[in-house]
N, C-alpha and C positions, 0 to 999 in steps of 0.2 A: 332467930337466925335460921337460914335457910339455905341446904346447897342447890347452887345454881352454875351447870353447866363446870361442873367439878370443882368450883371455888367456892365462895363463903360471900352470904351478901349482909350488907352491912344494915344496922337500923335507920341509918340517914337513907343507904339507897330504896330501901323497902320503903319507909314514908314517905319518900316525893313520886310513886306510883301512883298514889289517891287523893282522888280531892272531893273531898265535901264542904257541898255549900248547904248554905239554913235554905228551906224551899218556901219555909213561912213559919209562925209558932209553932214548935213541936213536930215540923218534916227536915226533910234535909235530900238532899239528890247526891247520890256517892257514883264517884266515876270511880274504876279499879283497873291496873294492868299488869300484863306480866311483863319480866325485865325480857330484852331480846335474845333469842336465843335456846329460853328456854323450853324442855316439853311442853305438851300442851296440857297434862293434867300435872304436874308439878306448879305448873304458874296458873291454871284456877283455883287448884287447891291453895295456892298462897294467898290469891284475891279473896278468895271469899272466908278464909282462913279471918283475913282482916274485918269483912264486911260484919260477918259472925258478931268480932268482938263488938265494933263500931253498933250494930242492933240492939246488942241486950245489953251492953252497957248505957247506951241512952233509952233505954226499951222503947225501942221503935218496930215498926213491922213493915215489910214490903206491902208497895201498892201498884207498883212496875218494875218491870226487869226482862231488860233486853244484853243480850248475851252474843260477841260477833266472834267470829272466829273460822277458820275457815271450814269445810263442810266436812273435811276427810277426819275434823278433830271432834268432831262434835262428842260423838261415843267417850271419847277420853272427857273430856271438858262436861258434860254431865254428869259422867258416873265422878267425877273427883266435886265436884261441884253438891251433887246429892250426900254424897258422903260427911264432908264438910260441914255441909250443914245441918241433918241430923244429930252428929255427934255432940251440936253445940245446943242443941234439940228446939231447931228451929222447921216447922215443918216444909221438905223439900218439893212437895206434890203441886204447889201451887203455879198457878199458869206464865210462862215464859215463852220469850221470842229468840230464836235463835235463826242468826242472821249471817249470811256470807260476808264476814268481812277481815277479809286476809291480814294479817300483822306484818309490815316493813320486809320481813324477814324470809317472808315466802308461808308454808303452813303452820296452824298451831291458834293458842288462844291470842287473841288481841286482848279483848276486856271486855267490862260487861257496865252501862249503864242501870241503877236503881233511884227509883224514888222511895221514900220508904216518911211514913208518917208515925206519928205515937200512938200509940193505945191507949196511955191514959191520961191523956193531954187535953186541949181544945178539938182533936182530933180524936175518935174514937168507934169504938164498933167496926173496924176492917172485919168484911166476910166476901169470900169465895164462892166467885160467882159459876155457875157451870151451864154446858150444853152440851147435850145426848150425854151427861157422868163426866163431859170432859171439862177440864178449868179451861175459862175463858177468861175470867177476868176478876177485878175485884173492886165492890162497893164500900165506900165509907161516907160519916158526917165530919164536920167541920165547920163552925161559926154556923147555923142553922141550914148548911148549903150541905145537900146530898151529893156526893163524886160515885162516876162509874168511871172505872177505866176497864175496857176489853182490849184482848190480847191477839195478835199469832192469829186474827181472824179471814177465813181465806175462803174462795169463793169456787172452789175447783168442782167440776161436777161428776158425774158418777161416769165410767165408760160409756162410751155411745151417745154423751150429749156434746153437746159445743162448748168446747175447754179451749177455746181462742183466748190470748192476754183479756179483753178488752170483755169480754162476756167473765169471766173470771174474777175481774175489778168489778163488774155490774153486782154480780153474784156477791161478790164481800161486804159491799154498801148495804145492799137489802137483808141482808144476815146480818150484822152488825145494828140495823134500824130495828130487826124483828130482835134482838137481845136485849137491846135499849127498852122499848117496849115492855119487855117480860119484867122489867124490872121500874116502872112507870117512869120512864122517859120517853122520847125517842128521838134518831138522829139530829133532830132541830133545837134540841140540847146541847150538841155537839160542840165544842168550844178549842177540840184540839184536834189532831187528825197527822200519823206516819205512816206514809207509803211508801212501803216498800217494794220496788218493781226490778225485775227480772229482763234486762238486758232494755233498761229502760228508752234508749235514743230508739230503739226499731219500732216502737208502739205509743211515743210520747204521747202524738197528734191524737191516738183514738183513744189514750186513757183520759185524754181533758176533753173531748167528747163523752164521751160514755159517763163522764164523773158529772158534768155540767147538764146530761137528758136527766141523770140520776137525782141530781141535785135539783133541780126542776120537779121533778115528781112530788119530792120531800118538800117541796115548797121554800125552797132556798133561795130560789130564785124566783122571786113572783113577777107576775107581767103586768100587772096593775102600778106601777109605778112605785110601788115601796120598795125602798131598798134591799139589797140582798143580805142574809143574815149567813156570810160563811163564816166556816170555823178557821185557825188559822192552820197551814199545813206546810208540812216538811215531805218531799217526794225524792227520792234516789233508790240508785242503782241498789239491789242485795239481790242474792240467792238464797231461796231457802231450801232446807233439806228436803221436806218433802216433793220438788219442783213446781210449787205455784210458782204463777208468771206474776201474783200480785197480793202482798201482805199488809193486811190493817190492822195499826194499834189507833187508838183515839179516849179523848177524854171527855165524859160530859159533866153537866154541873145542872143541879135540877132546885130551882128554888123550894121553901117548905112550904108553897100553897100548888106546888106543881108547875108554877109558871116559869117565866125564861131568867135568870139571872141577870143583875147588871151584869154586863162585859164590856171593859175597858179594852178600846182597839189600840194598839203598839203598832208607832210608825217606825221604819228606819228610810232614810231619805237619801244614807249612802247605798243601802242594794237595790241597784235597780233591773 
């Protein structure tokens, strides 16, 4: 039990906040929320309060984790978030994306999407990946297939260079290629891709420019008549705290002789 907004919330209404699906043997993807209304470090401390349990009870570990909420709660929604989950002594230092995304209600925590895979499963070996010390992202195996996922990866340049949207996006693809790399993949591994863009309808046209020269370089798009090898992608609107105009997560998958993986393409025929 938990007070919320000076009442008492019940264990039925606390359980229908999450839902976890199996993601494949041994993963599972956990959606978490807070009830409306409430603070914004009361209700991640509840979410992840749950997550906690839902981890070391199936002993699983985070492999991504995206966090929305809006930008003014961020401070509260980490430090309750950090807390939370050391206590449960799960370590809290690992790489996260925290994203603008406003809860119904106006500010505060929305929720947080994770993947999270086993440790000692078909899945195993998760390690934390870094660049310049900082977490980026995190590696594992599964069925003889190596996963990277990079996180929060953003293309913003130093004062005085050209921090346009669209140079920013350019900037995140080829960081994200040179990560890949450090870690014997590269972009052309690529098999997922979330962008998240910063006031996206005023620079849509030049991020699918910029993403299509970029994608071109990396050989995605070859001109010799073979098909294009993209990865599949999700692009919307978020703000990020630090104000990049453009935030990449993405997944790759690296076969065990280094080559490209099968990858089964998913139609839907109703979005068009």
């Amino acid at each position: 039990m938990c007070d919320v907004a000076g009442g008492r919330m019940s264990s039925h209404e606390r359980s229908r906040l999450s839902t976890v699906k199996q993601a494949s043997p041994g993963g599972a993807f956990v959606v978490a929320a807070g009830p409306a209304g409430t603070g914004a470090a009361t209700a991640a401390g509840d979410a992840y309060a749950r997550i906690a349990d839902l981890l070391r009870r199936d002993g699983l570990e985070i492999v991504h984790e995206r966090v929305f909420g809006s930008l003014s709660a961020q401070a509260a929604v980490m430090t309750a978030r950090r807390e939370v989950l050391r206590t449960a002594g799960i370590d809290p230092d690992g790489p996260i994306t925290y994203l603008q995304g406003r809860p119904p209600w106006g500010e505060g925590f929305a929720g947080t999407i994770i993947h999270a895979v086993s440790s000692a499963g078909p899945a195993a070996n998760v390690r934390v990946l870094s660049d310049d010390e900082h977490p980026c992202g995190r590696t594992w195996q599964s069925d003889g297939i190596t996963f990277i996922i990079l996180q929060d990866v953003r293309g913003v340049a130093k004062a005085g260079s050209d921090n346009c949207p669209a140079s920013q996006a350019r900037r995140a693809m080829e960081r994200a290629d040179r990560l890949l790399r450090a870690n014997g993949a590269s972009y052309r591994n690529t098999v997922r891709t979330w962008f998240y863009l910063s006031d996206i309808l005023a620079w849509y046209p030049e991020f699918n420019h910029v993403r299509n020269a970029t994608y071109g370089r990396f050989n995605l798009l070859p001109e010799d008549g073979r098909p294009p090898t993209l990865p599949a992608s999700t692009g919307i609107r978020a703000d990020h705290p630090g104000g990049a105009a453009c935030v990449l997560d993405l997944l790759a998958a690296v076969a065990p002789d280094a080559g490209e993986p099968a990858v089964r393409f998913l139609r839907n025929p109703r979005q068009q």
